[in-house]
The first five atom37 places (N, CA, C, CB, O) and aatype in JSON, in Angstrom:
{
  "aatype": [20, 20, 20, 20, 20, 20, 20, 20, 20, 20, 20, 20, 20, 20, 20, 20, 20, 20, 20, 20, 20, 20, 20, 20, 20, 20, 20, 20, 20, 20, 20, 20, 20, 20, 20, 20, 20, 20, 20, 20, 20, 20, 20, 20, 20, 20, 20, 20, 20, 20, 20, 20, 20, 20, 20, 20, 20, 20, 20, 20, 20, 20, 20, 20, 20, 20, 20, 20, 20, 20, 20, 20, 20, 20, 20, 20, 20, 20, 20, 20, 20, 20, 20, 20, 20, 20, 20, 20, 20, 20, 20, 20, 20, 20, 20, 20, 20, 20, 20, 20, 20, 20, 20, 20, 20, 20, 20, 20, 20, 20, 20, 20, 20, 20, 20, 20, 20, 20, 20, 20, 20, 20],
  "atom_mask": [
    [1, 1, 1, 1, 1],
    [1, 1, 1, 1, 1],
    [1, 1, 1, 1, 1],
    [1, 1, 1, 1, 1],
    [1, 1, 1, 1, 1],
    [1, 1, 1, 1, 1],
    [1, 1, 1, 1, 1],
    [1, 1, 1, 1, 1],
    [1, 1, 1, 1, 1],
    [1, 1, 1, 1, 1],
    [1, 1, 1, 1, 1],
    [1, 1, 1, 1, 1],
    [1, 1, 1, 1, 1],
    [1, 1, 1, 1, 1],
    [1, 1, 1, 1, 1],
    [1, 1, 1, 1, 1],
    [1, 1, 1, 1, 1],
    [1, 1, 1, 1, 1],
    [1, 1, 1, 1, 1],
    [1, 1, 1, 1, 1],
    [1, 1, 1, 1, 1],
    [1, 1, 1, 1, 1],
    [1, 1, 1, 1, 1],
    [1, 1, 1, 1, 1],
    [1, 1, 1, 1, 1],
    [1, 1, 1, 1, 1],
    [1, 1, 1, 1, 1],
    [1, 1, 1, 1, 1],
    [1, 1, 1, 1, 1],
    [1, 1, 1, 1, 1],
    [1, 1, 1, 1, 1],
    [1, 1, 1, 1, 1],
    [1, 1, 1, 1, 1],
    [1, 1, 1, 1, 1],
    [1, 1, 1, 1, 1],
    [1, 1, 1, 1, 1],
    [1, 1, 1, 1, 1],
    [1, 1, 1, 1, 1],
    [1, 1, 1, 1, 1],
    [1, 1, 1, 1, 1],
    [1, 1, 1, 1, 1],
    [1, 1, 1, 1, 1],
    [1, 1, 1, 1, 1],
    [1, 1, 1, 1, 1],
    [1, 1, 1, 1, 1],
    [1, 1, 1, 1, 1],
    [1, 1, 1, 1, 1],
    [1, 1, 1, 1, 1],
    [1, 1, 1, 1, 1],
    [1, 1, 1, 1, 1],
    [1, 1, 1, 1, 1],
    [1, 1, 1, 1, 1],
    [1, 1, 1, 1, 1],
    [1, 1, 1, 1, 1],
    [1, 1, 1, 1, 1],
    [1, 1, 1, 1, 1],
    [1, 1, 1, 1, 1],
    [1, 1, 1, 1, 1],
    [1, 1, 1, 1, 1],
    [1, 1, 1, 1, 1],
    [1, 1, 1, 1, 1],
    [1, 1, 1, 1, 1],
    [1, 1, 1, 1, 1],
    [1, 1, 1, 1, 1],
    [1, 1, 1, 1, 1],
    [1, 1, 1, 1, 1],
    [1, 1, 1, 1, 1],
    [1, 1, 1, 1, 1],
    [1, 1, 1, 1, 1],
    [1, 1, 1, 1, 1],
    [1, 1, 1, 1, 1],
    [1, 1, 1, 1, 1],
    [1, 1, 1, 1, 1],
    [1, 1, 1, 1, 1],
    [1, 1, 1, 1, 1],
    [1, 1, 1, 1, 1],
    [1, 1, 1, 1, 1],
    [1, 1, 1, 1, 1],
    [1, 1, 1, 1, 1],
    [1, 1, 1, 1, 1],
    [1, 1, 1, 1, 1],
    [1, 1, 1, 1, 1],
    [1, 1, 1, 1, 1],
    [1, 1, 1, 1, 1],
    [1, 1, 1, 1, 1],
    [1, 1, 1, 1, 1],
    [1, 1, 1, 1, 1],
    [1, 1, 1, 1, 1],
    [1, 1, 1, 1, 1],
    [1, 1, 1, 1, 1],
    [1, 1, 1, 1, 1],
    [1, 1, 1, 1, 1],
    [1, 1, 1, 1, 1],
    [1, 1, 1, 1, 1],
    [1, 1, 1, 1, 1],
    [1, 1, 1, 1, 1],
    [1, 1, 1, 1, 1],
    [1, 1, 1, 1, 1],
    [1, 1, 1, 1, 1],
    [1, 1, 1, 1, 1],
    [1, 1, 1, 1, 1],
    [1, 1, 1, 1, 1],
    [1, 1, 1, 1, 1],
    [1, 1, 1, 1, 1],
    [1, 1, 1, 1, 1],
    [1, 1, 1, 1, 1],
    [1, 1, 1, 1, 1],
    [1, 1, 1, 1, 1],
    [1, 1, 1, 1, 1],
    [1, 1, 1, 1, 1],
    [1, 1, 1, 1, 1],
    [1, 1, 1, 1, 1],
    [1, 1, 1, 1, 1],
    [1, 1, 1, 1, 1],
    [1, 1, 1, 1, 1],
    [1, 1, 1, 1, 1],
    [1, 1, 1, 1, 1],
    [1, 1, 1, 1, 1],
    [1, 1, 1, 1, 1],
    [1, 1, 1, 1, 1],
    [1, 1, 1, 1, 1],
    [1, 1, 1, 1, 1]
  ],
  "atom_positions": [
    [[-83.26, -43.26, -76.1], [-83.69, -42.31, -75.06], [-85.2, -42.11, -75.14], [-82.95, -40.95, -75.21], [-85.8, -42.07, -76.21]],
    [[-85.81, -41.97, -73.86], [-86.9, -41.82, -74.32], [-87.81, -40.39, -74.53], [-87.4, -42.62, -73.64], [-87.2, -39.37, -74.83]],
    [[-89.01, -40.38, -74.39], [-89.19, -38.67, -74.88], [-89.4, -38.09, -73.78], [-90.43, -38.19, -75.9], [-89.89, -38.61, -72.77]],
    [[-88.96, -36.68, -73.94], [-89.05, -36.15, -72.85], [-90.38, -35.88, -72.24], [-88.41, -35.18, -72.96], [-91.13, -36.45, -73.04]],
    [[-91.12, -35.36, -71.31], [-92.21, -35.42, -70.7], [-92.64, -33.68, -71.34], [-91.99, -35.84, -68.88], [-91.86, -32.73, -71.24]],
    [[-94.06, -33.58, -71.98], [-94.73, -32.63, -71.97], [-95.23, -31.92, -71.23], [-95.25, -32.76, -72.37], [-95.83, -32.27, -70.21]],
    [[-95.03, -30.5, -71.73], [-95.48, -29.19, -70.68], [-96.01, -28.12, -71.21], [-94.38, -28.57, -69.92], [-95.5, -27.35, -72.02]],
    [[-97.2, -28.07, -70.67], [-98.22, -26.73, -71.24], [-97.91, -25.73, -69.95], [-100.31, -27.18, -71.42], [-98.24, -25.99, -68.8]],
    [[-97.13, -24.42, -70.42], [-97.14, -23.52, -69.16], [-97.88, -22.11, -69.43], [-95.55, -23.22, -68.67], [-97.73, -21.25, -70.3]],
    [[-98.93, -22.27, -68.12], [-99.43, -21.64, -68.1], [-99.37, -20.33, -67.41], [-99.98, -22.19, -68.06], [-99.96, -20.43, -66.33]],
    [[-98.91, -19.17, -67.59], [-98.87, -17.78, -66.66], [-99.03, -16.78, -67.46], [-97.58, -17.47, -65.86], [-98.94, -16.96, -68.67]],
    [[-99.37, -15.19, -66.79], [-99.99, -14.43, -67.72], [-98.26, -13.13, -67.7], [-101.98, -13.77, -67.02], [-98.31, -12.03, -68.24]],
    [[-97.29, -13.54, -67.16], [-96.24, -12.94, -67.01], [-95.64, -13.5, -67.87], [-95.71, -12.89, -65.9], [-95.62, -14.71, -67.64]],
    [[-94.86, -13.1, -69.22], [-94.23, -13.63, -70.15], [-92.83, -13.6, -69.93], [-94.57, -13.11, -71.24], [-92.2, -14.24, -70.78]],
    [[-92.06, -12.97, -68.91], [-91.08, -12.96, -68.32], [-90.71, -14.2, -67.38], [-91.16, -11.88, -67.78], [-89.63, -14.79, -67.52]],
    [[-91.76, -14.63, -66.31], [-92.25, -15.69, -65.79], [-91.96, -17.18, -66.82], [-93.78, -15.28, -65.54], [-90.99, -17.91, -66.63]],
    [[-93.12, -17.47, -68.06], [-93.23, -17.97, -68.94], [-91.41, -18.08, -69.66], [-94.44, -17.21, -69.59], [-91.09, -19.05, -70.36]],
    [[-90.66, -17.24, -69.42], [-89.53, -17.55, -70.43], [-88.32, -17.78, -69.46], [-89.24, -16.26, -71.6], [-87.27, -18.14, -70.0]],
    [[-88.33, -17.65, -68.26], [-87.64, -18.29, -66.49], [-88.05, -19.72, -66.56], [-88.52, -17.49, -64.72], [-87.4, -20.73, -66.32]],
    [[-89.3, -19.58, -66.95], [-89.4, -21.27, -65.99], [-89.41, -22.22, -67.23], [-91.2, -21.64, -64.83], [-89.24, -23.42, -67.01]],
    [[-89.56, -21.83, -68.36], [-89.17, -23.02, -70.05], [-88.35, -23.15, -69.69], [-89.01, -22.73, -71.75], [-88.19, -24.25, -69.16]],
    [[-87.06, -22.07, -69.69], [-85.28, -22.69, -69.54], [-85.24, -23.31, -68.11], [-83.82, -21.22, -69.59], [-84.14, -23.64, -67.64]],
    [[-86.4, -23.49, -67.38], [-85.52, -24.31, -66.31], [-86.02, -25.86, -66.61], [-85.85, -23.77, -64.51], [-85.32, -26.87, -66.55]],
    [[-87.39, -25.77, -66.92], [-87.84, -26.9, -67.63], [-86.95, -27.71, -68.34], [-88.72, -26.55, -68.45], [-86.52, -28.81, -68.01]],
    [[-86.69, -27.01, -69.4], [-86.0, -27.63, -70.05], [-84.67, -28.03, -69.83], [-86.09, -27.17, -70.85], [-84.16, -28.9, -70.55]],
    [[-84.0, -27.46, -68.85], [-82.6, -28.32, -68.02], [-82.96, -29.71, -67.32], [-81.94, -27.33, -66.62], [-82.28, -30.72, -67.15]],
    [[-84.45, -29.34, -66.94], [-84.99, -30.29, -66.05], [-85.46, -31.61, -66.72], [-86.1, -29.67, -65.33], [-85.83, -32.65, -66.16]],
    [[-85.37, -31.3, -68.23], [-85.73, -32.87, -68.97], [-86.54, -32.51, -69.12], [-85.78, -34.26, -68.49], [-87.13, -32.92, -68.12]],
    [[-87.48, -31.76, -69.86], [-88.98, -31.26, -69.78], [-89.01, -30.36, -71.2], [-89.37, -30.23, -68.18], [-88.07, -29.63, -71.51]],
    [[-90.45, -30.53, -72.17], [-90.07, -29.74, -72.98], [-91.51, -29.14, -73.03], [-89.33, -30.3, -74.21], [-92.54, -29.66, -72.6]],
    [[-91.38, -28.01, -73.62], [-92.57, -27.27, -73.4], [-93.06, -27.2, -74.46], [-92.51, -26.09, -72.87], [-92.55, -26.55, -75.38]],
    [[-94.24, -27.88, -74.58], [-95.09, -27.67, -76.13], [-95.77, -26.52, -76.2], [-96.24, -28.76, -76.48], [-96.24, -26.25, -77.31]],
    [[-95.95, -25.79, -75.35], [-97.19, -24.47, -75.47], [-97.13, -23.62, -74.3], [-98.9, -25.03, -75.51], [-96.66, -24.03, -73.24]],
    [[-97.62, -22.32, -74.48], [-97.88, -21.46, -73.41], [-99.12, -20.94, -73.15], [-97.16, -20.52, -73.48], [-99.6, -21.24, -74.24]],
    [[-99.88, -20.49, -72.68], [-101.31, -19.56, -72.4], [-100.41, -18.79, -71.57], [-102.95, -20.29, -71.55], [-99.32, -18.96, -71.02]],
    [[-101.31, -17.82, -71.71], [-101.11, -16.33, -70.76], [-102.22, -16.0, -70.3], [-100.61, -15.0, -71.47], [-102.25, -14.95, -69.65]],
    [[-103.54, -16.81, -70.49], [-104.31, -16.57, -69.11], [-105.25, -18.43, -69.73], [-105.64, -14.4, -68.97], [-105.04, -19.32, -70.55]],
    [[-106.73, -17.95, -68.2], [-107.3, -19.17, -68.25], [-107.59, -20.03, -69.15], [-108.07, -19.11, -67.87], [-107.33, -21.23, -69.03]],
    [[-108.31, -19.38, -70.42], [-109.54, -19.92, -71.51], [-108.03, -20.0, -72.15], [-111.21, -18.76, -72.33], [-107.55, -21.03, -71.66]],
    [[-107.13, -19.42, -72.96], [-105.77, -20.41, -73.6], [-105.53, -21.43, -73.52], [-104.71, -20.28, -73.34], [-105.72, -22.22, -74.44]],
    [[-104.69, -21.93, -71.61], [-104.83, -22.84, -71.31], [-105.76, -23.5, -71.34], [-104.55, -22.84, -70.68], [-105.28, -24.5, -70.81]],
    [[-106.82, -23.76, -71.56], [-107.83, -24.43, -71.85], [-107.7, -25.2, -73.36], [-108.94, -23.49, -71.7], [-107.74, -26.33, -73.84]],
    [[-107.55, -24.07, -73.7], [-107.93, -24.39, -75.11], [-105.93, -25.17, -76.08], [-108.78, -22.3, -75.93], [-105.89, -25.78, -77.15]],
    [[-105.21, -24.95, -75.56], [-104.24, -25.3, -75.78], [-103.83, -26.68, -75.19], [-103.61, -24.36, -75.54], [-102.97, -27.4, -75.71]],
    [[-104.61, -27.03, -73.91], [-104.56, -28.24, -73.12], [-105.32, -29.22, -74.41], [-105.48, -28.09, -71.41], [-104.79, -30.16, -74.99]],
    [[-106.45, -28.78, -74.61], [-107.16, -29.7, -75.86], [-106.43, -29.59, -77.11], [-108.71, -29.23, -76.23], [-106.92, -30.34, -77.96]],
    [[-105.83, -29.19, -77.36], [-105.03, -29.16, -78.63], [-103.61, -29.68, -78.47], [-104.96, -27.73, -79.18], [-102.95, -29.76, -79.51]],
    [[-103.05, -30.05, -77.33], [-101.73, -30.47, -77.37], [-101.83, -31.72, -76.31], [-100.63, -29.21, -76.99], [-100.9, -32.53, -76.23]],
    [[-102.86, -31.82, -75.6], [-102.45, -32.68, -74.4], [-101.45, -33.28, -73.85], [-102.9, -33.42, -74.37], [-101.19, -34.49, -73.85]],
    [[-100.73, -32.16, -73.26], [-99.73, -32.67, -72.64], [-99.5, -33.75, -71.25], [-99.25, -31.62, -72.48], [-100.42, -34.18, -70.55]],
    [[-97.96, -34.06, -71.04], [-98.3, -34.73, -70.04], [-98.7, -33.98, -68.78], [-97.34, -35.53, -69.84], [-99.53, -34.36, -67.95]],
    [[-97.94, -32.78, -68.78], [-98.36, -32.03, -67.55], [-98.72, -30.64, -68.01], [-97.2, -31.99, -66.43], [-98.81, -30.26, -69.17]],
    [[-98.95, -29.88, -66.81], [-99.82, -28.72, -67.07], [-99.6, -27.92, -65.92], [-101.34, -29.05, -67.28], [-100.21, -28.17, -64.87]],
    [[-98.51, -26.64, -66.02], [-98.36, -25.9, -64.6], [-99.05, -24.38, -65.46], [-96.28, -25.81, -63.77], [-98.89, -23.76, -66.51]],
    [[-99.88, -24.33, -64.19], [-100.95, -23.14, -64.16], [-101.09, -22.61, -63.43], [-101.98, -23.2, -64.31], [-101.32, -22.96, -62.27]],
    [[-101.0, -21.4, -63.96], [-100.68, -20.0, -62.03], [-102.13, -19.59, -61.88], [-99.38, -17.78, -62.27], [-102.75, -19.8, -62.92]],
    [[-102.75, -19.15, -61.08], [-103.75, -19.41, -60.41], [-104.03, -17.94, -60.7], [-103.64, -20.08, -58.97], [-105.26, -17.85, -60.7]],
    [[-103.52, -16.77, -60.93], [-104.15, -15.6, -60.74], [-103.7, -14.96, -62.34], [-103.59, -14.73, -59.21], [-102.61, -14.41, -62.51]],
    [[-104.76, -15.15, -63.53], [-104.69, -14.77, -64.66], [-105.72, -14.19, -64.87], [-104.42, -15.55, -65.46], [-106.7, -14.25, -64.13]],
    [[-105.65, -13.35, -66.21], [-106.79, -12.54, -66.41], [-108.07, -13.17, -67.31], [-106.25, -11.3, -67.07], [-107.73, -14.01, -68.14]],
    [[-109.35, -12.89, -67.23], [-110.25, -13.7, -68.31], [-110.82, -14.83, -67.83], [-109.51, -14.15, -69.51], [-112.04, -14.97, -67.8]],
    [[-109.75, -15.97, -67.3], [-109.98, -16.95, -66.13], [-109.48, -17.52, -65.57], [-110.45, -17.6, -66.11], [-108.73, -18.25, -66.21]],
    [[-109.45, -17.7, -64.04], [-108.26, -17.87, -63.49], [-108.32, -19.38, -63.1], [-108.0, -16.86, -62.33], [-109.19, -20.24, -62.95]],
    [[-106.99, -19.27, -63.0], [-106.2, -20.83, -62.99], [-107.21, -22.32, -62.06], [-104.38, -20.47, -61.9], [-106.94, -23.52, -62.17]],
    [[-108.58, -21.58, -61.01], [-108.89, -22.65, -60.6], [-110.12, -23.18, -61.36], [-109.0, -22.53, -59.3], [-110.55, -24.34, -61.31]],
    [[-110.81, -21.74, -62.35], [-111.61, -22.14, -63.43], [-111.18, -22.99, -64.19], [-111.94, -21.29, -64.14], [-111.49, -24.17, -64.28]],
    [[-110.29, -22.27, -64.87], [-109.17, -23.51, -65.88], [-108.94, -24.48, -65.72], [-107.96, -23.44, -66.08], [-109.17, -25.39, -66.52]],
    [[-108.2, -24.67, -64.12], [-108.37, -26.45, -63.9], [-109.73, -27.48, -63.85], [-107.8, -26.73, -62.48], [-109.92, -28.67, -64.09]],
    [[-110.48, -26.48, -63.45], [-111.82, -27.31, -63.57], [-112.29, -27.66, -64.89], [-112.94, -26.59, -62.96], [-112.86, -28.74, -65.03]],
    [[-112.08, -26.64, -66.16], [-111.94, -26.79, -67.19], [-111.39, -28.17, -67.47], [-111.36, -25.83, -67.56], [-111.92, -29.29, -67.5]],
    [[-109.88, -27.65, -67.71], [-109.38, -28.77, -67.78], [-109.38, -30.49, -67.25], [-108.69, -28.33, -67.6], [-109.08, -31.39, -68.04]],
    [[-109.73, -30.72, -65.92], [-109.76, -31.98, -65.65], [-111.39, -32.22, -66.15], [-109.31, -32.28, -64.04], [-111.7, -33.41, -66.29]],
    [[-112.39, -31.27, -66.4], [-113.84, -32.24, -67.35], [-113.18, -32.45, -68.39], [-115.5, -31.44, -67.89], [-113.19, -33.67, -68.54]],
    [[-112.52, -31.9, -69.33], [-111.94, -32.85, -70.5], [-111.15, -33.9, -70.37], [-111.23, -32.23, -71.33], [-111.13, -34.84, -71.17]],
    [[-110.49, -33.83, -69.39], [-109.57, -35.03, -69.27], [-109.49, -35.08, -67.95], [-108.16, -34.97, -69.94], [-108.95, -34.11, -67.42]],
    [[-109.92, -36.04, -67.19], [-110.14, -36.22, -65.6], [-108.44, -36.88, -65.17], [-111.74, -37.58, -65.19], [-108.07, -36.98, -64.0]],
    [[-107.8, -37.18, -66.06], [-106.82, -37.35, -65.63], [-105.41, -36.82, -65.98], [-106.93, -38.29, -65.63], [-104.27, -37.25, -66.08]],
    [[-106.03, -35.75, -66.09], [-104.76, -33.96, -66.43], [-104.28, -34.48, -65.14], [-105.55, -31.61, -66.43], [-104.86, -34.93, -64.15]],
    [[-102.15, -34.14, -65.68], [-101.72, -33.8, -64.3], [-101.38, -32.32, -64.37], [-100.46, -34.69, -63.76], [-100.5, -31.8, -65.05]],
    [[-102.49, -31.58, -63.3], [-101.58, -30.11, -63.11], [-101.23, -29.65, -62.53], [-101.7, -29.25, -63.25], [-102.16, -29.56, -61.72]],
    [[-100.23, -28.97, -62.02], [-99.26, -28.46, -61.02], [-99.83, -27.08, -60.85], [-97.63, -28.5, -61.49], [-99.89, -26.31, -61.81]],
    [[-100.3, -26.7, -59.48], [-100.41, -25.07, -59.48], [-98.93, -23.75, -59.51], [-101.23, -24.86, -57.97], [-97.92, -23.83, -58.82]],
    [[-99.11, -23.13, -60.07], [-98.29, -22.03, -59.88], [-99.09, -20.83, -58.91], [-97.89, -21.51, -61.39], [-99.98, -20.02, -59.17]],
    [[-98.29, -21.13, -57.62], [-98.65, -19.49, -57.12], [-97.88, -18.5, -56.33], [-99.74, -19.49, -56.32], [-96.73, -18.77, -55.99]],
    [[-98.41, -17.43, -56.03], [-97.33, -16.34, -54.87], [-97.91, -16.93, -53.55], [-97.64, -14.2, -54.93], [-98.85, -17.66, -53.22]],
    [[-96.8, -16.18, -52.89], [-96.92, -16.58, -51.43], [-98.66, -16.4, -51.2], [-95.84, -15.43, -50.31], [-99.41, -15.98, -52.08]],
    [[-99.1, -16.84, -49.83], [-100.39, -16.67, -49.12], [-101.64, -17.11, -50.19], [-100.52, -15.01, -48.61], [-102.73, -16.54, -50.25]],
    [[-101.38, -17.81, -50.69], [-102.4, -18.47, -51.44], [-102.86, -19.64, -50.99], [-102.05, -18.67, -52.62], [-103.27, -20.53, -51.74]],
    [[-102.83, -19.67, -50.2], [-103.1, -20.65, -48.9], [-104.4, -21.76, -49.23], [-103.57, -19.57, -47.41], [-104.44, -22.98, -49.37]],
    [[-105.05, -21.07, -49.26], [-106.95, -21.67, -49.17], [-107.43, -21.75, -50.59], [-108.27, -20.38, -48.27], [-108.35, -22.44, -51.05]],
    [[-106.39, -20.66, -51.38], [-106.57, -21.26, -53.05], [-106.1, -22.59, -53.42], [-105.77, -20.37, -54.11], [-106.96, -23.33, -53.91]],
    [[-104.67, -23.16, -53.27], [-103.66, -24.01, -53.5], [-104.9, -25.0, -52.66], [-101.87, -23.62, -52.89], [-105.33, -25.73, -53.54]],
    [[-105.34, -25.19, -51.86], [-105.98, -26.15, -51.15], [-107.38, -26.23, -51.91], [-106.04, -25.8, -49.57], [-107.61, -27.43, -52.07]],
    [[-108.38, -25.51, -52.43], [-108.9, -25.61, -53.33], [-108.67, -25.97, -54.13], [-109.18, -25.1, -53.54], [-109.61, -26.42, -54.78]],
    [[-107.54, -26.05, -54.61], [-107.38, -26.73, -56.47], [-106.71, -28.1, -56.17], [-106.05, -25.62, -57.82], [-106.81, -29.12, -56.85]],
    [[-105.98, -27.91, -54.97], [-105.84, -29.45, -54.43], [-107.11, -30.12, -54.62], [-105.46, -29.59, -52.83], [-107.35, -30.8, -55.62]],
    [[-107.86, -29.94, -53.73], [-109.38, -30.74, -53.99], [-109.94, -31.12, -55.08], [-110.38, -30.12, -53.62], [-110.39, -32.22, -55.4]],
    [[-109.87, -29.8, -55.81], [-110.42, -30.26, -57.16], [-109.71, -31.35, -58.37], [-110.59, -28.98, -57.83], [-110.25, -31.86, -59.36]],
    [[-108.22, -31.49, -57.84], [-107.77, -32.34, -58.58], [-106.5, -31.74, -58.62], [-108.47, -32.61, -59.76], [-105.77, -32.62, -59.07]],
    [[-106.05, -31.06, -58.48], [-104.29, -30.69, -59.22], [-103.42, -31.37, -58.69], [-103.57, -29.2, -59.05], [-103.86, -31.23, -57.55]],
    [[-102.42, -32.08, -58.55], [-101.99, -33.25, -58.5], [-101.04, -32.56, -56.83], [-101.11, -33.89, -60.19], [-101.08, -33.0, -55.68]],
    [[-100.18, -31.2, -57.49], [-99.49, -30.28, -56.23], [-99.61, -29.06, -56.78], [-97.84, -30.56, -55.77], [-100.44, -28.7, -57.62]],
    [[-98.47, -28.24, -56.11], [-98.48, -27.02, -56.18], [-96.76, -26.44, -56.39], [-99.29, -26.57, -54.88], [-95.74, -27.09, -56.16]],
    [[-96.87, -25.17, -56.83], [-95.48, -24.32, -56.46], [-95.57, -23.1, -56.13], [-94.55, -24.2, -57.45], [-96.35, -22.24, -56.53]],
    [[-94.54, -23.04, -55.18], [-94.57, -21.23, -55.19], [-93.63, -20.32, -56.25], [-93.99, -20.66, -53.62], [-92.48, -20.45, -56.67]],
    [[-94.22, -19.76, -56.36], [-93.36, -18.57, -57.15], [-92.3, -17.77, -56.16], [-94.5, -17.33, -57.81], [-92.46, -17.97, -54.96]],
    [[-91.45, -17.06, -56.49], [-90.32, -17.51, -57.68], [-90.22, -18.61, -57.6], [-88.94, -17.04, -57.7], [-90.1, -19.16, -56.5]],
    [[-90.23, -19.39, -58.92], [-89.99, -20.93, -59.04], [-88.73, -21.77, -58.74], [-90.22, -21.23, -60.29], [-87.81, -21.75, -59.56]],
    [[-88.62, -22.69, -57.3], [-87.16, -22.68, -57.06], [-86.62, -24.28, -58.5], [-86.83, -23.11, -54.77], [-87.63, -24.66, -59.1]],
    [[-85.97, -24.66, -58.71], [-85.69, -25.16, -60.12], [-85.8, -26.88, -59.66], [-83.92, -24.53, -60.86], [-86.34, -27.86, -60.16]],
    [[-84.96, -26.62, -58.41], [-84.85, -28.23, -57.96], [-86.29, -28.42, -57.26], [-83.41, -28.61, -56.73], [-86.93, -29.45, -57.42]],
    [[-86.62, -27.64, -56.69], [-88.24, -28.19, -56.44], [-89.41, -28.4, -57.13], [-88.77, -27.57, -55.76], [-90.43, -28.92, -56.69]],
    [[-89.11, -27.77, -58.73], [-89.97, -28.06, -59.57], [-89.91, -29.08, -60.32], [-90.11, -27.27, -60.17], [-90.8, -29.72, -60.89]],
    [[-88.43, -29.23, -60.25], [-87.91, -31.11, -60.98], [-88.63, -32.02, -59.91], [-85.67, -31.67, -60.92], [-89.39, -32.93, -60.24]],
    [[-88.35, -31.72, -58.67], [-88.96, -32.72, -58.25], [-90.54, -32.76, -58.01], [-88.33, -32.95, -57.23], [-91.1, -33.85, -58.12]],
    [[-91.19, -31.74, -57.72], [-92.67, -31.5, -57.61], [-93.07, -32.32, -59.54], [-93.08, -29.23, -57.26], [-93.93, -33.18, -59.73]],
    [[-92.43, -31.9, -60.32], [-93.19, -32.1, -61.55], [-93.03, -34.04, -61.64], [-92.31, -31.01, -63.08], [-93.98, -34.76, -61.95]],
    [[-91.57, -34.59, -61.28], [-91.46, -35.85, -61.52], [-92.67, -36.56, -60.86], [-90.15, -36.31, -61.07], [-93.37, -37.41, -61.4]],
    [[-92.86, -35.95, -59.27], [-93.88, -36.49, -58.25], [-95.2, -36.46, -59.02], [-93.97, -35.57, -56.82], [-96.11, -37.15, -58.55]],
    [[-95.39, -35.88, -59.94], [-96.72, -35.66, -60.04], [-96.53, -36.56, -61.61], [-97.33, -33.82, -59.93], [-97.63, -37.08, -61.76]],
    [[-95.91, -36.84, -62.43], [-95.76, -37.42, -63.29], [-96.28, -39.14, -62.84], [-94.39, -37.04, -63.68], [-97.09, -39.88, -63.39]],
    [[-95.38, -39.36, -61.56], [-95.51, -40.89, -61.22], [-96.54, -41.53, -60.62], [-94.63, -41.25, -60.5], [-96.48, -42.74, -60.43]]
  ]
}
């Protein structure tokens, strides 16, 4: 079998953070790490490099489109998935640009994140 695909999840809701591991992890996905806000993820992305990287966009300290920018100068070829709430419209399209591979909305629906995360894997 082979290994499962890595996941750094990033959100500053630890309730959030412990919903979307167990769905991950139904989903074939294992989660090496969490941040609960920007500069974590940052700094946990360099210390674990995972394969993927879902990061909610509105954290405290720095938010998720700092972070991605962060993140893809260390590694220009981070895949990261945005996490956000509704009407984040012109954010999600910003971090599109800058590189994030897609996006999700919150509440996280389970089958759309299996498939948003595989899409962005391939």
């Amino acid at each position: 079998m082979t290994a499962r695909p890595t996941v750094l999840l990033c959100d500053d809701s630890r309730a959030l953070r412990m919903l979307a591991a167990g769905q991950l992890d139904e989903a074939g996905f294992q989660v090496v790490g969490e941040a609960g806000n920007g500069l974590e993820a940052v700094k946990q992305y360099q210390a674990l490099r995972p394969d993927l990287v879902l990061l909610d966009l509105v954290m405290p300290e720095c938010d998720g489109r700092r972070a991605l920018a962060r993140i893809l100068e260390l590694d220009p070829h981070a895949r990261v998935v945005i996490l956000s709430s509704l009407g984040a419209q012109s954010d999600i399209e910003a971090c599109l640009r800058l590189g994030a591979r897609s996006y999700l909305q919150k509440p996280i629906d389970a089958e759309a994140m299996e498939r948003v995360l595989h899409a962005a894997l391939a």
